[in-house]
C-alpha positions as CSV (number, residue, x, y, z in Angstrom):
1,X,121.8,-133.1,-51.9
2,X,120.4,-136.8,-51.2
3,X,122.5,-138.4,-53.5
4,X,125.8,-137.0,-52.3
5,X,124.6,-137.5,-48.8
6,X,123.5,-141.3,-49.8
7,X,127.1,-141.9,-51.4
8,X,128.7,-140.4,-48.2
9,X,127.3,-142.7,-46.3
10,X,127.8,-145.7,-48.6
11,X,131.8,-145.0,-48.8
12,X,131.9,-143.5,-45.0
13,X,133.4,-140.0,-46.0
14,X,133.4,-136.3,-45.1
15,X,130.6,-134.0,-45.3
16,X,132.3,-132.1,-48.1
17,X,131.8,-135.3,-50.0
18,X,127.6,-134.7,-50.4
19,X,128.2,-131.7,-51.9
20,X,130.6,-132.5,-54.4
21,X,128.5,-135.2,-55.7
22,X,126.0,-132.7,-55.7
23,X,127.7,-130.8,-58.4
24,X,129.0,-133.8,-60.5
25,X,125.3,-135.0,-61.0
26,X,123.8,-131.8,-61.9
27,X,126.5,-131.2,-64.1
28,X,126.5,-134.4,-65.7
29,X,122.7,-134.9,-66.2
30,X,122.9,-131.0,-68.0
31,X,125.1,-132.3,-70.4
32,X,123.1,-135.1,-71.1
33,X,119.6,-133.1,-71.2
34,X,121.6,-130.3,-73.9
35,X,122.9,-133.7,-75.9
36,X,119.0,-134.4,-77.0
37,X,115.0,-135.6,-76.2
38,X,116.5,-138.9,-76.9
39,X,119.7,-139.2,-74.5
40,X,117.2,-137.5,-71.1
41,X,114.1,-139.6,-71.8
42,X,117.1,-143.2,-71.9
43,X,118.2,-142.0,-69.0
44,X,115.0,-141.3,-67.5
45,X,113.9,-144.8,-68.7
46,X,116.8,-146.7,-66.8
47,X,116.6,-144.3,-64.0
48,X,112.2,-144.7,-62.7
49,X,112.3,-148.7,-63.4
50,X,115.2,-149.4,-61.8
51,X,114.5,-147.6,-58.3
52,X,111.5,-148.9,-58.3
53,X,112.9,-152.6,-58.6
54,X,115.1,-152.5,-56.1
55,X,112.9,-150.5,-53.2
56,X,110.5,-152.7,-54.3
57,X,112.5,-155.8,-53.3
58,X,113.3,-154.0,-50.3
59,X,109.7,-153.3,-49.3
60,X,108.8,-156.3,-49.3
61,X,111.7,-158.0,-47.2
62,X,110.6,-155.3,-44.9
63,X,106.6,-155.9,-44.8
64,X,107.3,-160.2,-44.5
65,X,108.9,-158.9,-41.1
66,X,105.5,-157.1,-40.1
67,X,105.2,-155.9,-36.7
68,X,103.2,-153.4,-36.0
69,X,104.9,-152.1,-32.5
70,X,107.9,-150.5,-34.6
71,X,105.6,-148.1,-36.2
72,X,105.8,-146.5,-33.1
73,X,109.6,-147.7,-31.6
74,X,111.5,-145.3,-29.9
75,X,109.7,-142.7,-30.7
76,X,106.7,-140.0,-28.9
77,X,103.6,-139.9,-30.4
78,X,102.6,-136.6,-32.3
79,X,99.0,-137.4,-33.3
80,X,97.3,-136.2,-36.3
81,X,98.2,-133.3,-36.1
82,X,101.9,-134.1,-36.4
83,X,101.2,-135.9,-40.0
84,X,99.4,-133.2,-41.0
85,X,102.4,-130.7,-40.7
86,X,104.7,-133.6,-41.8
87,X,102.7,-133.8,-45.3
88,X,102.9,-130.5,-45.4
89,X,106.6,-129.8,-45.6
90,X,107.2,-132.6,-47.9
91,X,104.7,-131.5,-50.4
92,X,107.7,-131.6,-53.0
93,X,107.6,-135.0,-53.1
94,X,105.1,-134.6,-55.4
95,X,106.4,-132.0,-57.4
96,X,107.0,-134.3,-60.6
97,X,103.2,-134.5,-61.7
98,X,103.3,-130.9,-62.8
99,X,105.9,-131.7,-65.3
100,X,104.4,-133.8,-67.5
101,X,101.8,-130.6,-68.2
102,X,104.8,-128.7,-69.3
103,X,105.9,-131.5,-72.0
104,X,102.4,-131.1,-73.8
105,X,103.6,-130.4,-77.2
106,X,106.3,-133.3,-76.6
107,X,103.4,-135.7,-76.1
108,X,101.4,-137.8,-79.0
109,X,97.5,-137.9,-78.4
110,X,98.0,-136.1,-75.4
111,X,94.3,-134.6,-74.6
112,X,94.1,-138.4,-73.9
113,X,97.1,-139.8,-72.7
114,X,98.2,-136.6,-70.1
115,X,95.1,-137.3,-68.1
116,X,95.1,-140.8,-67.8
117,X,98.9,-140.7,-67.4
118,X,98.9,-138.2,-64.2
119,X,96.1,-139.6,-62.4
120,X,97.5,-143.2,-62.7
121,X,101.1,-141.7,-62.1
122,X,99.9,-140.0,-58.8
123,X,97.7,-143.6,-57.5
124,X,101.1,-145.6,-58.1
125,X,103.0,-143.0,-56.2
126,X,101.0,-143.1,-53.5
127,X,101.4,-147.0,-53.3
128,X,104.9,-147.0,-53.4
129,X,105.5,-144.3,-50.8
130,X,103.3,-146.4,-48.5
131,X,105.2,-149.3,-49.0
132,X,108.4,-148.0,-48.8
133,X,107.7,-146.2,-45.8
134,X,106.0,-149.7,-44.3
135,X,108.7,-151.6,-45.1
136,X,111.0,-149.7,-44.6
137,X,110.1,-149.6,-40.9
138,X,109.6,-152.9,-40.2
139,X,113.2,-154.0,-41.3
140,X,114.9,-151.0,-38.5
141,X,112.3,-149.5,-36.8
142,X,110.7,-145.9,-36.5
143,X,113.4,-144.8,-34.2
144,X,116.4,-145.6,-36.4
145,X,114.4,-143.8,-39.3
146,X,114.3,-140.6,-37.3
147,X,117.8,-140.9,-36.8
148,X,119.0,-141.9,-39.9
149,X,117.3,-139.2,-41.5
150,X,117.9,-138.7,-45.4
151,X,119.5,-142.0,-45.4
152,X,117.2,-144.0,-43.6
153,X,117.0,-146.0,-46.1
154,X,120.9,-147.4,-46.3
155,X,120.0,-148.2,-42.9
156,X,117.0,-150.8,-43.9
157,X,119.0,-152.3,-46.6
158,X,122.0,-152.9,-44.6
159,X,119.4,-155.1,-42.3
160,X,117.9,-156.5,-44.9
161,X,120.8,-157.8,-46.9
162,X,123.6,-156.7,-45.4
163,X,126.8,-154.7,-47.9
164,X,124.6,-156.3,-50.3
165,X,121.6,-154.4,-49.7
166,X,123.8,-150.9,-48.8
167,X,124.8,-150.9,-51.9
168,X,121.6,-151.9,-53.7
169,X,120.0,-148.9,-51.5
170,X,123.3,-146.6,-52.5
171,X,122.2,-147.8,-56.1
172,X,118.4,-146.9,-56.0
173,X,118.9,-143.4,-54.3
174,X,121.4,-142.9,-57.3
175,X,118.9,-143.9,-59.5
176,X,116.0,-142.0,-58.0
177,X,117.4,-138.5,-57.5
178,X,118.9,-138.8,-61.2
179,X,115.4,-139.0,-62.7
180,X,114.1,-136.3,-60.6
181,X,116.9,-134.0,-61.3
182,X,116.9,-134.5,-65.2
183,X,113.1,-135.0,-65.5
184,X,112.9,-131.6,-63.8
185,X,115.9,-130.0,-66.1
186,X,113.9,-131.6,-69.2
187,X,110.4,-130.1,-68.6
188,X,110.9,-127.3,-66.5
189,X,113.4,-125.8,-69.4
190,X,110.6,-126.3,-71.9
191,X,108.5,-124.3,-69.8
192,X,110.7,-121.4,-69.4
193,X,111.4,-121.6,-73.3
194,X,107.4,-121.5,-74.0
195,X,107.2,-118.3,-71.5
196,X,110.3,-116.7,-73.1
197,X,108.7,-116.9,-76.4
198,X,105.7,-115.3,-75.0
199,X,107.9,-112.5,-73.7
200,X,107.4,-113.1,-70.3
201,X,111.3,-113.9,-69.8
202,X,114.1,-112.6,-71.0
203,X,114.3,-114.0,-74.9
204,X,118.0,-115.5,-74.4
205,X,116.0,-118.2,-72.9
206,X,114.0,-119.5,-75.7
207,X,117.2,-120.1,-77.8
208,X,117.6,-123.8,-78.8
209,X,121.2,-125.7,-80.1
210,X,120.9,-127.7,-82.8
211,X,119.3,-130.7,-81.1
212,X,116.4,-128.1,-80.8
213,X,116.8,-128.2,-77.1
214,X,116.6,-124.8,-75.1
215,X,120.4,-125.2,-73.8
216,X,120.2,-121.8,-71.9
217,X,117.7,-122.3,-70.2
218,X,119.1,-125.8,-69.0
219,X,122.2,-124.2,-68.2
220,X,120.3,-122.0,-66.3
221,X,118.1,-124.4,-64.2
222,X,121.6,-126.4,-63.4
223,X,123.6,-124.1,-62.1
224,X,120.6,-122.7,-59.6
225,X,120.4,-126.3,-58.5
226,X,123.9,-126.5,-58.0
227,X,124.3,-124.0,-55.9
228,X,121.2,-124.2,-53.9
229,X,122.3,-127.9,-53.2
230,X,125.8,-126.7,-52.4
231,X,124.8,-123.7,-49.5
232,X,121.6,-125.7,-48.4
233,X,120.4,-127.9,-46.3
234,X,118.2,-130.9,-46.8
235,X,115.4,-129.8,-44.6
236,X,115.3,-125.9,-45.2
237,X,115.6,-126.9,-49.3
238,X,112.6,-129.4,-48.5
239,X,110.2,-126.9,-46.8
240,X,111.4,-124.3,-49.1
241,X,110.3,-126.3,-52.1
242,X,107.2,-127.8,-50.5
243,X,106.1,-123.9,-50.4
244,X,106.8,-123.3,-53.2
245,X,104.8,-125.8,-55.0
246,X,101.8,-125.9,-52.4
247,X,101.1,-122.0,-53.2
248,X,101.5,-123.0,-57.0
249,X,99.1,-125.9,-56.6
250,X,96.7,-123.1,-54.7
251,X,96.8,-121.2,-57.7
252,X,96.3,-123.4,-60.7
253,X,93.4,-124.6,-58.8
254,X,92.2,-121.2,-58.2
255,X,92.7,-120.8,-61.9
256,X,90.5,-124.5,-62.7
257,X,87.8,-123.2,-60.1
258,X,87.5,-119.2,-62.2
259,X,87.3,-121.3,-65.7
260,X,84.4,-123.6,-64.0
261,X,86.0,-126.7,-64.8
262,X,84.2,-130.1,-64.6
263,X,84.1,-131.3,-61.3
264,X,85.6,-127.7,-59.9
265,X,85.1,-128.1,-56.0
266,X,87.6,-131.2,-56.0
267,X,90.0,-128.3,-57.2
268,X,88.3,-125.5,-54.8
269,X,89.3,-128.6,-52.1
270,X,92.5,-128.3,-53.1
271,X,93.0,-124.9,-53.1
272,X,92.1,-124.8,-49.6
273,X,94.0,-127.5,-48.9
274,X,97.2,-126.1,-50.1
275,X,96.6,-123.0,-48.5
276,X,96.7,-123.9,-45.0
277,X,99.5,-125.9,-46.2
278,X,101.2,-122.9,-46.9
279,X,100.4,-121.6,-44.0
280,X,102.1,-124.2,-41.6
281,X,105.4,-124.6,-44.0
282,X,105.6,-120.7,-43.9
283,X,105.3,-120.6,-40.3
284,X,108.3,-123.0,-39.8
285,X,110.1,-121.6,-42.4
286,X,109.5,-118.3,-40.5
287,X,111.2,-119.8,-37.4
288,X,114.1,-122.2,-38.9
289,X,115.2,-119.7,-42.1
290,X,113.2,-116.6,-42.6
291,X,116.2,-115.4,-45.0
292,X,114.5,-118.5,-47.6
293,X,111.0,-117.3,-46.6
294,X,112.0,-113.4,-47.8
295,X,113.5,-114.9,-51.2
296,X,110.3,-117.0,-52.0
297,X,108.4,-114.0,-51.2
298,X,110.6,-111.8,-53.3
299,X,109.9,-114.4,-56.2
300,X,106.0,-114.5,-55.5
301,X,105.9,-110.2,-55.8
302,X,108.0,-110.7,-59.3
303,X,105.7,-113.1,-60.3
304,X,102.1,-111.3,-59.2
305,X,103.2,-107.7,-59.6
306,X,106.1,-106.9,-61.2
307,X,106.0,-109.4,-64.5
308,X,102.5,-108.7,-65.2
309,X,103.5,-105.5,-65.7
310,X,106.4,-105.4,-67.9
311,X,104.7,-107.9,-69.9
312,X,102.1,-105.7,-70.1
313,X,104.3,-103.2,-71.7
314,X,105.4,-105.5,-73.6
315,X,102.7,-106.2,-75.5
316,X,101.7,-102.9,-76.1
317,X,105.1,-101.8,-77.5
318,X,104.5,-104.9,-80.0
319,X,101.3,-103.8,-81.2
């Protein structure tokens, strides 16, 4: 939904345009993730290094312009507790660490390398956020962020280098929501092959093509994402995702804390931190979209009640 609205912007065209390039990445980066490990993990290569060059450069542009007034241009103060709901409902923009647990068997060494690769994954992400965000500002101002919204961004490259830097921007958003669709198509379909095979999902979806890749299950993932991103909205999809993920965080850290983990009250910290996240994004999603509130619901009761129990059966019919 980004991207289309970040090449609408880019070519000045209708608001039928996000959508449609909605579509043509999801369906494009589906066929590429049923082509092979090889042709997904290329892209995702080109895709990570090359937004990160280019915001970057932009970044710092932005932070040799400091001046610390437009942190605050144009715009009311909220306090803290306005960051507080803020990180909140934009939780899922750090959905992608999950991932990499999903792609265990596809990793070498990886009771090493997953640990050390998450933590220093999540520290970098953090930095670049921060410097985005700083720079970001200092080349337009808070106010023009607020306004720009989704494409804030095309806004701060435009100041910074002009066409040039609208279309380096246009170039980076590409880039960036690329590698987060086809990272998540990638892992997230490996996941729902390794449940399927443990019979908690229909068995259709553990079928692979002959590039041993779980292609209905990719299929799958695509078209739900194209047609969430068609009907949607940015910010309902947002806080409907951010939910999503903080009551899945709250659980897997529930599940670290019952298994007495080392160090287990960082993760009994972030269980309660995730669920007064939850909280606040189900509250607004309460007010804004309670029809997207009642299908995440719907999804949590299959998951807690209803699965358990026809896997249950399952099992028993198998022994």
């Amino acid at each position: 939904f980004t991207f289309g609205h970040y090449m609408a912007k880019a070519f000045s065209l209708g608001d039928w345009f996000p959508r449609i390039c909605s579509l043509t990445i999801i369906l494009i980066l589906t066929f590429v993730n049923i082509r092979g490990v090889g042709e997904s993990s290329r892209v995702e290569i080109v895709t990570v290094w090359g937004k990160l060059l280019i915001l970057a450069g932009l970044s710092i542009i932005g932070l040799l312009k400091w001046s610390p007034e437009k942190l605050s241009q144009g715009i009311d103060p909220t306090g803290l507790s306005g960051a507080f709901v803020g990180a909140a409902i934009t939780f899922m923009a750090y959905e992608g660490f999950q991932l990499l647990t999903y792609d265990y068997d596809e990793i070498r060494n990886a009771d090493r390398i997953l640990p050390l690769s998450s933590l220093t994954a999540v520290l970098t992400v953090i930095v670049v956020y921060i410097i985005v965000a700083l720079g970001a500002v200092m080349l337009v101002g808070a106010d023009a962020i607020v306004a720009e919204k989704e494409v804030s961004l095309i806004a701060a490259g435009r100041q910074a280098m002009g066409i040039t830097g609208v279309m380096l921007v246009t170039i980076a958003a590409v880039f960036s929501t690329a590698s987060a669709i086809n990272a998540t198509l990638f892992s997230t379909a490996r996941l729902m092959e390794d449940v399927s095979e443990k019979r908690y999902l229909p068995a259709i979806l553990s079928h692979e093509n002959l590039q041993k890749v779980p292609d209905y299950a990719v299929i799958l993932l695509g078209t739900a994402g194209i047609v969430l991103s068609v009907i949607g909205s940015l910010g309902t999809l947002v806080e409907a995702a951010s939910l999503t993920f903080l009551f899945t965080f709250c659980t897997v850290n529930l599940i670290a804390c019952h298994e007495k983990i080392p160090f287990s009250w960082i993760s009994l910290v972030g269980a309660a931190g995730s669920a007064v996240s939850c909280g606040v994004v189900a509250w607004r999603l309460w007010q804004s979209a309670p029809y997207y509130l009642a299908g995440i619901g719907a999804m949590v009761f299959l998951a807690i009640v209803v699965q358990p129990v026809i896997g249950m059966k399952t099992h028993q019919k198998k022994r």
